[in-house]
N, C-alpha and C positions, 0 to 999 in steps of 0.2 A: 593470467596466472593459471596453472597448471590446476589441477582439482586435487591430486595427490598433494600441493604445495598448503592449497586450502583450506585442505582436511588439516595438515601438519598444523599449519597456526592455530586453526580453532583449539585442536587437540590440546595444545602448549597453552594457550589460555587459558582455556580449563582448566587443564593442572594447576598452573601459576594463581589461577583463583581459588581452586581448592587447598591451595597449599595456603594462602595467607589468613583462609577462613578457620582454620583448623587451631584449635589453642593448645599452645603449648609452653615450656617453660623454655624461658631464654636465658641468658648467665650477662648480667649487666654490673660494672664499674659505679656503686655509688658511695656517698662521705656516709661512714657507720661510726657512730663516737670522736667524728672528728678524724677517723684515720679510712681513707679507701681501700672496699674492698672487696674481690666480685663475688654479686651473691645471684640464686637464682631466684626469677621474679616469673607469675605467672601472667605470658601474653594474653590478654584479649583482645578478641579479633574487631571488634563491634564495640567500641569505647560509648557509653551510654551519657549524656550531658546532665545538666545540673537538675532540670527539668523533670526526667526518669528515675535517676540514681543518687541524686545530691551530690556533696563536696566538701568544701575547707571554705568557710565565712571568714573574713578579717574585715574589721572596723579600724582603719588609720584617721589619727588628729595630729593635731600641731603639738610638735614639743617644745613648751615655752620656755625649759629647764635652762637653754642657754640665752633667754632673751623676749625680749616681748615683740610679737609680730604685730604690726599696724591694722595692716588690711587682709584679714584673714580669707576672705570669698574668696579674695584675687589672688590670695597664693596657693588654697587649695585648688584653683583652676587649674593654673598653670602645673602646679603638683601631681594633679591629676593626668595629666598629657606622658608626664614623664612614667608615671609607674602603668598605664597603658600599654608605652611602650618594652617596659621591663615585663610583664607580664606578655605580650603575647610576643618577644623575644624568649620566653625561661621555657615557650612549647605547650602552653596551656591550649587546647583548644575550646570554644566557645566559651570563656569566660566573661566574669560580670562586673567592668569597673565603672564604679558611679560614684555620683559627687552624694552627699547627704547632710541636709543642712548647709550650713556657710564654713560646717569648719573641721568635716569629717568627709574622708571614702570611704566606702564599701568595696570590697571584694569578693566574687564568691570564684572560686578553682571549682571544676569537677574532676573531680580520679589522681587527686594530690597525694603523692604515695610519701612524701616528703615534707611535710608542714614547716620544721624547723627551716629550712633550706628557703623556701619562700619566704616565711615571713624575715627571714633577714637583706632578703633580698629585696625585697616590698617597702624595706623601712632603712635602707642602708643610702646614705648621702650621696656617695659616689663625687666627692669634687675633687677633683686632683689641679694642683699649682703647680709650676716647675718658678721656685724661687734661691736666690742666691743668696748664701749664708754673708753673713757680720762680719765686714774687715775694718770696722772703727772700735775694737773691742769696748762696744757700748755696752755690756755687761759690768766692764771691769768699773767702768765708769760710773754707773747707777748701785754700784755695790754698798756704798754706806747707806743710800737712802733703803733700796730694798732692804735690809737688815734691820732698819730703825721699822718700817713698815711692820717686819715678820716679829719685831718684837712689842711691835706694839697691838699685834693682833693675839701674842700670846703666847707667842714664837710655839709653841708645839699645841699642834692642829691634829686632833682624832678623825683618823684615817684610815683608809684601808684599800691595796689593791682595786678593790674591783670601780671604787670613784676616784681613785688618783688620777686619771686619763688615759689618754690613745696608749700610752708605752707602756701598762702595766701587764701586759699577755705579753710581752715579748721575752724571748729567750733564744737562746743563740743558736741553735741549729736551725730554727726557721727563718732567718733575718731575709731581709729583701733587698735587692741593691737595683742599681738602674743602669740600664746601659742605652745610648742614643748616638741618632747617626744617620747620614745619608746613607746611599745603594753603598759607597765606599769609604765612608768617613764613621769611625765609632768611637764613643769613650766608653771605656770600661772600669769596673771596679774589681780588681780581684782580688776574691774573697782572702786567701791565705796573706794579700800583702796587707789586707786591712785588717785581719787578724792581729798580724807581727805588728804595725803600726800602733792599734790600738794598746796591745799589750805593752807597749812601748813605752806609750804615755800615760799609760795609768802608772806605770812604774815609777817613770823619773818627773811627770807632775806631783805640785805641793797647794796645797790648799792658797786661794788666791790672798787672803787676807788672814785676821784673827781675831774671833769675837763676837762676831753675827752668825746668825743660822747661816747665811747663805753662805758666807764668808768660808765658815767650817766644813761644808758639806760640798761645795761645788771646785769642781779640779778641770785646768784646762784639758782640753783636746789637741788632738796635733795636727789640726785644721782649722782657720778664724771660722768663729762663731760656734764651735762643738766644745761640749765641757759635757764632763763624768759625774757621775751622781753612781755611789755607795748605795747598794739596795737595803742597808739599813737605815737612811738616809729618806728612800727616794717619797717613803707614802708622805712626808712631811712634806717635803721641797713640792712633792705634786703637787699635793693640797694645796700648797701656798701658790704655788704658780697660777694654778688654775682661777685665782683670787683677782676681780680688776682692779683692786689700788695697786697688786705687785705689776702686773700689766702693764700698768698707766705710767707705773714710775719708771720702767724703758725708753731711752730719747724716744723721741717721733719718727714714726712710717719703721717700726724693729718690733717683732713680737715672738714670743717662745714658741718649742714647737718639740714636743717629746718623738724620740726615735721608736719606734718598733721593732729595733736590732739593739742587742745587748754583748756586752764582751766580757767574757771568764779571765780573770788573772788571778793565778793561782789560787784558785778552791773561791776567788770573792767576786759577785755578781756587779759589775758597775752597769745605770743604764745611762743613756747618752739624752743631752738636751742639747738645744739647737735656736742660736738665737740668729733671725732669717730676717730680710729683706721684706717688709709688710705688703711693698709693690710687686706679680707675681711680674715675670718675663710676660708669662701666656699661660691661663688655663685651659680645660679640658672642655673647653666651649667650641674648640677648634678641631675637636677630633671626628673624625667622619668614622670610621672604622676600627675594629678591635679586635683580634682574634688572638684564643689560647695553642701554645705548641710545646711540644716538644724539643729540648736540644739535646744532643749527646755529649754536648762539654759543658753548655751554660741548666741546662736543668729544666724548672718550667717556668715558658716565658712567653711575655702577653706584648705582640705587636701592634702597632698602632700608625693610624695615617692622619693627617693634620688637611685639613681643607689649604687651598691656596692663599689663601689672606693667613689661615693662622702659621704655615709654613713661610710667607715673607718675614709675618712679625718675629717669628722665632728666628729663624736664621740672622735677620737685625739685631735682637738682644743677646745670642749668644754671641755674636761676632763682634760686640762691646764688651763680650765680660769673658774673653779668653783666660785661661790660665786660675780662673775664679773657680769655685766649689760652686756649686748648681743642686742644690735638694730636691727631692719630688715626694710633692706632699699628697696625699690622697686622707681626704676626711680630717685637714691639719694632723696629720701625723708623718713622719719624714720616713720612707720608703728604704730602711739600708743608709748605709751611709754615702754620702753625696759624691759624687765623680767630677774632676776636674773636667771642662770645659778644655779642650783641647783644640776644637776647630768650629766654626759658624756649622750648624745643626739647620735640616731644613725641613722637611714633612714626613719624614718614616725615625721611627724610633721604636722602645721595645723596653717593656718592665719585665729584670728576669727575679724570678720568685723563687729560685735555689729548688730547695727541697719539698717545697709546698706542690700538693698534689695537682694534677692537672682539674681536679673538679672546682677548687679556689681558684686558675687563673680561668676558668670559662667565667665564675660569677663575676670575677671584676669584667672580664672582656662585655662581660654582657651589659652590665649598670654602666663602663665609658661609652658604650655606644647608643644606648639607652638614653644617656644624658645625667647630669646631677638633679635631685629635687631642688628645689628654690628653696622651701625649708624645712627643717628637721618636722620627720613624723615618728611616731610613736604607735605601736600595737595599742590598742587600748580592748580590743575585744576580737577573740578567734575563736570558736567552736564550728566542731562539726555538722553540716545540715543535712535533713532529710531530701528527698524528690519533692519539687516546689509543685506535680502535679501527682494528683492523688490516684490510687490503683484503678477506678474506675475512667481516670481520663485515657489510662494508658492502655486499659479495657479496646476505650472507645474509637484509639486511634491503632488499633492494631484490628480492630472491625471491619473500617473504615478501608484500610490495608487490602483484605482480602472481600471484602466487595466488591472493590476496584478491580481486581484480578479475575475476582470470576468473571463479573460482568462483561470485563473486557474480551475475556475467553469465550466466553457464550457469543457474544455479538461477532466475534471475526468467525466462530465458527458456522455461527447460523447464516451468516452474509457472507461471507467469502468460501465454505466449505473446504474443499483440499488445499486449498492458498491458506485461509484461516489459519488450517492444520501446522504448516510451516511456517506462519506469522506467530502462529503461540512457541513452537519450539524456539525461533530466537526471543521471542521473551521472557522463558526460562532463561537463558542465557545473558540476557538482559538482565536480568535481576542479579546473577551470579556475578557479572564484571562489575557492575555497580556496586554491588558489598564488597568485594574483593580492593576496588579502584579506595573507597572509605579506609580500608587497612589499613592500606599501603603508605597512604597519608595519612593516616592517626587521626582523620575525622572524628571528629564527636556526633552522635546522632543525636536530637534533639525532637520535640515535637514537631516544631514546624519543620526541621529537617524531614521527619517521616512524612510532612503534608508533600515538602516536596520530593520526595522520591513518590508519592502517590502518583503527582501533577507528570511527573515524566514517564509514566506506563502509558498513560495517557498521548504524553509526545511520542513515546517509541513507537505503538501503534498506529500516530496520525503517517508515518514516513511509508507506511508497510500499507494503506489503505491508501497512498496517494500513487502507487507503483502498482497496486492493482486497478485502479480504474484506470491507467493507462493500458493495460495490459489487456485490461475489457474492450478498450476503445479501438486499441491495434486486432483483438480477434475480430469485432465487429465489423472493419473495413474488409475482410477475407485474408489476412495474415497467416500464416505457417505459426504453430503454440510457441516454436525456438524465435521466429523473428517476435514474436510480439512479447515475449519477453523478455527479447534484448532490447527493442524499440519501449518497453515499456519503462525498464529502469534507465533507460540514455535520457528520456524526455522528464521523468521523475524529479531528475537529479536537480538539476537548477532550482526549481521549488524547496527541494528537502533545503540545502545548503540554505538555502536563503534564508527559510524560517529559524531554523536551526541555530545559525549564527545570529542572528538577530535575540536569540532568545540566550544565548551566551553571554552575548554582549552587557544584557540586561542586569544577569545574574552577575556579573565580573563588576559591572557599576555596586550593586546590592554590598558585594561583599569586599569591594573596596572602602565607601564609606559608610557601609551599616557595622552593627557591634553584636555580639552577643549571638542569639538564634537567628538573628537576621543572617549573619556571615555562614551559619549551617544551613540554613534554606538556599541560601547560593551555593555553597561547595556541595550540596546533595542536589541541586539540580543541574549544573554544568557536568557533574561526574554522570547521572544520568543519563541528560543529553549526548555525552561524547561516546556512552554503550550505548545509546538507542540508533545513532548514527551505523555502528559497525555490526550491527546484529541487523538492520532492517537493508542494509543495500549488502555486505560480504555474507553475513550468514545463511539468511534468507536467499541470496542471489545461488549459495554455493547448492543448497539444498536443493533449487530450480534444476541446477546442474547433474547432480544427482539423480533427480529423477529422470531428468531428459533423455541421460547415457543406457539407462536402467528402457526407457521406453524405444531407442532407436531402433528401426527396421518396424515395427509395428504403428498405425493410425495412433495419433496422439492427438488427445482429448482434453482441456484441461479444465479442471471445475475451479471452475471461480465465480 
């Protein structure tokens, strides 16, 4: 390579490092009150870990509200794997998830700019079903005994939105529908005909009975198994729904399932119940992948791939229940209203989420890939924490830092002299690609992160001290300065590489299965390493060059 070409890369390096080290304010897309919206946020270059700067603590336990869990150790275990995964999926770096006790985790986030946002995320079920609605109108069937039930509990249950269930935030311009489908096969729901439909039947349906709570309040649908509920109506019917005797008194393998899509007929709020299939086709146990998009006709919508076993089963069950209604449930709550099954469904499908912004279908995309918890948790404790290391550790490793520096600088200078000289200059530079290379990936620096960015000045210097004592050894046989510092770096190179990559390898094991500051002491020393690499053979080689051109026609000498 040309030495004009040389200059050019370093040069642009430079830049591109001073350019990311530099803080500035950036204009970023996030959920403000619920509604998105870009605001400006100021970057920093050098994200500090939990260790230096603290962060967002959450305390999650078992929420027994819906049941008693047996074996609590073993399902915070398993619990525990999944919000792992949710967290270092949400872009947290160096976080802290640990079991505590037998029947709690711990959390700690560093530089969570958005607490709300996590802890729902931390603590949100994520199970999605795809189950087929009720064509034995086993509702219509169990209607006198649910009625004697709801009157025998009191028939009118104090209530209120926010414990009635899943369908009580629903409102109709947010609704969610589903659409699935091979590369060319899709069933869709379109909104405007499920509009007209619904308004349809809330029109020309009549209350199914006369007499009973449920009897008065509940009105078919114009699809088996969907019946309308009056939102003056609904907080009772919830309440009562959510009850196990009304449950129980459903034939067998049929259970309720509130919509989160709601239908306006003229000026009156109905929301939609859904009595489903208790057996799903296939859940969300078979999803390999998830990601949020964009459409320009369907809105925002969250694609999804099914591993091969779960795309057999599915295309099997749907290719049984053609022509059927097909619901998709996420956290028991039915997604939109259910879409006819049209043709056998096989591993690619797609939740479209209307008008909901794109920051809601990343969170779902994020928790199906993530996986579902095994069981419900609960925040029980979140505050803010300090730096887990006190001013004077931080003293001590920022000392620590620049002893290392000098020393390193004194010894190349005092022992290699004008080589020294040009070993220190790429290690300025070395230090500059390495902060910059942390940026760029949103590194979190930690203490042992800073031990090992110490441990690789150290490496950058062994590669630029193994290239001079070749370099000594080619002058000492009577070598020309130019060949013997070509001969020195050609003979170098096998050694550098060797060690090098050996000590990546290491780092990439570290931060494969280590957690926490362990996975920062690997990302701060492979980034290291990979600057210590380009600064001791191209920088230092360029700078050899340099001088060479700078001494040609003259006796050249070279102090090393």
């Amino acid at each position: 390579m040309k030495l004009s070409h040389r200059l050019a890369l370093i040069g642009v390096l430079i830049a591109l490092s001073a350019w990311m080290l530099i803080p500035r304010t950036v204009k970023e897309r996030k959920l403000v009150n619920g509604v998105t919206q870009i605001v400006e946020t100021k970057r920093e270059p050098i994200k500090l870990g939990l260790d230096l700067k603290g962060g967002m603590h959450v305390a999650l336990g078992i929420d027994e509200s819906k049941g008693t869990v047996a074996n609590k150790s073993d399902a915070i275990d398993r619990a525990l794997k999944v919000v792992r995964n949710r967290v270092d999926q949400f872009g947290v770096a160096e976080p802290v998830v640990q079991k505590a006790g037998n029947d709690r985790i711990v959390v700690e986030l560093p530089g969570i700019d958005d607490p709300e946002r996590a802890r729902e995320l931390l603590q949100k079920s994520a199970y999605l079903e795809f189950q087929i609605t009720d064509k034995t109108s086993a509702l219509e069937r169990a209607l006198p005994r649910l009625d004697a039930i709801a009157k025998s509990l009191g028939t009118v249950v104090a209530a209120n939105t926010q414990s009635a269930g899943p369908g009580t935030a629903a409102v109709a311009d947010k609704s969610l529908s589903g659409l699935f489908g091979d590369t060319a096969k899709k069933v869709t729901v379109n909104a405007k005909d499920s509009a007209k439909t619904a308004t349809d039947s809330a029109k020309d349906s009549l209350a199914i009975a006369s007499g009973g709570v449920f009897s008065k309040a509940i009105q078919r649908g114009d699809m088996p198994g969907e019946y309308y509920v009056a939102s003056s109506d609904f907080p009772t019917i919830a309440n009562l729904v959510a009850r196990p005797e009304i449950q129980s008194a459903l034939p067998p393998r049929k259970v309720f399932r509130w919509s989160n899509d709601s239908a306006v007929v003229q000026g009156n709020v109905y929301h939609m119940l859904y009595v489903l299939d208790a057996d799903p086709m296939i859940t969300g146990e078979a999803i390999t992948d998830a990601k949020p998009q964009q459409d320009p006709v369907e809105g925002t919508v969250v694609t999804f791939q099914l591993n091969n076993e779960g795309g057999r089963v599915f295309k099997r069950q749907t290719g049984a229940h053609i022509k059927d209604y097909m619901a998709i449930v996420l956290d028991q709550q039915v997604m939109g209203r259910p879409p006819v099954i049209q043709s056998a469904i096989s591993t690619r499908g797609q939740i479209t989420m209307g008008r909901r912004d794109i920051q809601a279908a990343q969170d779902l995309a994020l928790v199906l890939r993530a996986g579902a918890l095994p069981v419900p948790l609960k925040v029980e404790d979140v505050r803010q924490v300090g730096p887990s290391m006190g001013e004077d550790s931080k003293r001590a490793g920022e000392t620590a830092f620049a002893l290392a520096v000098l020393l390193v600088v004194v010894v190349m200078l005092v022992y290699y002299r004008f080589s020294g000289f040009l070993a220190i200059i790429g290690l300025g530079l070395y230090v500059l690609y390495t902060l910059a290379t942390l940026s760029a990936f949103d590194a979190v620096l930690t203490l042992p992160g800073l031990a090992g960015f110490v441990l690789s000045i150290g490496i950058a210097v062994d590669a630029n001290v193994l290239i001079f004592e070749r370099i000594r050894e080619e002058l000492d046989r009577g070598k020309t300065v130019r060949t013997a510092i070509d001969e020195g770096f050609r003979h170098a190179m096998p050694a550098i590489i060797d060690s090098n990559v050996s000590t990546i390898l290491t780092a990439a094991v570290l931060y494969q299965y280590g957690t926490g500051p362990v996975r920062g002491f690997a990302v701060t020393l492979i980034a290291g390493i990979a600057a210590s690499m380009f600064t001791a053979i191209f920088v230092v080689r360029t700078l050899y060059i340099m001088w060479l051109q700078r001494k040609q026609g003259a006796a050249q000498t070279l102090s090393i």
